[in-house]
C-alpha positions in Angstrom: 102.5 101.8 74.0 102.6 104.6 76.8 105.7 104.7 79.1 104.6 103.8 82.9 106.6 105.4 85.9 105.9 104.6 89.2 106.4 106.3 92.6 107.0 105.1 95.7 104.5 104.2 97.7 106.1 104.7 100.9 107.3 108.2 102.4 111.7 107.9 101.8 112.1 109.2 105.8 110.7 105.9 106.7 113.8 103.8 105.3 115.9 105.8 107.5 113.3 105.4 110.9 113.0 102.2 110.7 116.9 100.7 109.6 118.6 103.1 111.7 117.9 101.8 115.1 118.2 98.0 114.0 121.9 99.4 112.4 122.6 101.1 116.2 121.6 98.1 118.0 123.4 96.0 116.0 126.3 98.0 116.1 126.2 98.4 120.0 125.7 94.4 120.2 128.3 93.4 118.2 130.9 95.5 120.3 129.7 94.2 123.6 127.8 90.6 123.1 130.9 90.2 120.2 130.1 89.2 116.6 128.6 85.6 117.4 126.2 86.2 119.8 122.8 85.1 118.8 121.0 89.0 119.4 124.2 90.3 117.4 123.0 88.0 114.7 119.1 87.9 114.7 119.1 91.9 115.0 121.8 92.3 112.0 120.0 89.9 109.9 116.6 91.5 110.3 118.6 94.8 109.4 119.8 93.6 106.3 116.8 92.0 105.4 115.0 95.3 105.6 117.5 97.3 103.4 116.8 94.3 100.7 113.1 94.2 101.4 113.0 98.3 100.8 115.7 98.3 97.9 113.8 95.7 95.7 110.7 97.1 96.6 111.6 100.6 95.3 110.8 101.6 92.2 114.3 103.4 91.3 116.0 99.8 91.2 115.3 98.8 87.7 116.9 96.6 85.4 118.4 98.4 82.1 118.2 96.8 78.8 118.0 97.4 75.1 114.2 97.6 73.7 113.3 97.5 69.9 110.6 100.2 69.3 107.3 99.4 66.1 109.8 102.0 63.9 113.2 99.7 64.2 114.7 101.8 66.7 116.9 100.7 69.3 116.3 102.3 72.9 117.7 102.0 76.5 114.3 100.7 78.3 114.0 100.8 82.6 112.0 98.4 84.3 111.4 97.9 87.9 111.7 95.0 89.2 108.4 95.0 91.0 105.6 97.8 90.7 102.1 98.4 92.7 99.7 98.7 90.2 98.3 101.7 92.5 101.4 103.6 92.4 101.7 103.8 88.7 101.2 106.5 86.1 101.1 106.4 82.5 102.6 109.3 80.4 102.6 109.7 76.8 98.9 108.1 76.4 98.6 109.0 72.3 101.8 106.8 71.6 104.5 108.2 73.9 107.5 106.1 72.2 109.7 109.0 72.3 112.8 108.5 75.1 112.5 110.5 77.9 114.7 113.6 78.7 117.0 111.4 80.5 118.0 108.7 77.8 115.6 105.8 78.9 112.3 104.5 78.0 110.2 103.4 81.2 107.8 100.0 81.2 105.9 98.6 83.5 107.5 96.2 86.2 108.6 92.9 85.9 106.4 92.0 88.6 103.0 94.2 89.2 101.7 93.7 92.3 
């Protein structure tokens, strides 16, 4: 079974565009509405929700676990929790059980979307 990796299907700047003015506002609201102010909390939660949104969408957070290759060997396999089927590339398409340079063994998502 081939290994699948997956890249990102967003550019990485665009984290930092788009959760670094809801962190300034929220900072700057927080210091002069106070902590309990409803803006202080709508524009802090809709910051945090977009750091989860982004870190579960990524393709780096994967879940590490123990795999069982067709030869009885035991491996370190990485899966992402959820994967665009557009953003994904196979490697090692005549087998490709081997481990990767870097200790794991990649399969596809948890969740394809």
């Amino acid at each position: 079974m081939p290994q699948t990796v997956y890249r990102r299907p967003w550019p990485q700047w665009l984290v930092l565009v788009i959760n670094l003015p809801l962190t300034i506002a929220s900072l700057i609201l927080i210091f002069t509405e106070g902590a309990i102010s409803r803006a202080a909390v709508i524009v802090t939660s809709a910051d945090v929700l977009v750091l989860l949104v982004f870190t579960i969408l990524d393709p780096e957070t994967t879940i590490t676990s123990r795999g069982v290759l067709p030869d009885g060997t035991v491996v370190k396999v990485r899966r992402p929790i959820i994967g665009f089927k557009r953003c994904e590339s196979p490697l090692g398409l005549t087998g490709g059980y081997e481990v990767r340079i870097d200790g794991f063994r990649y399969e596809p998502a948890y969740i394809r979307v």
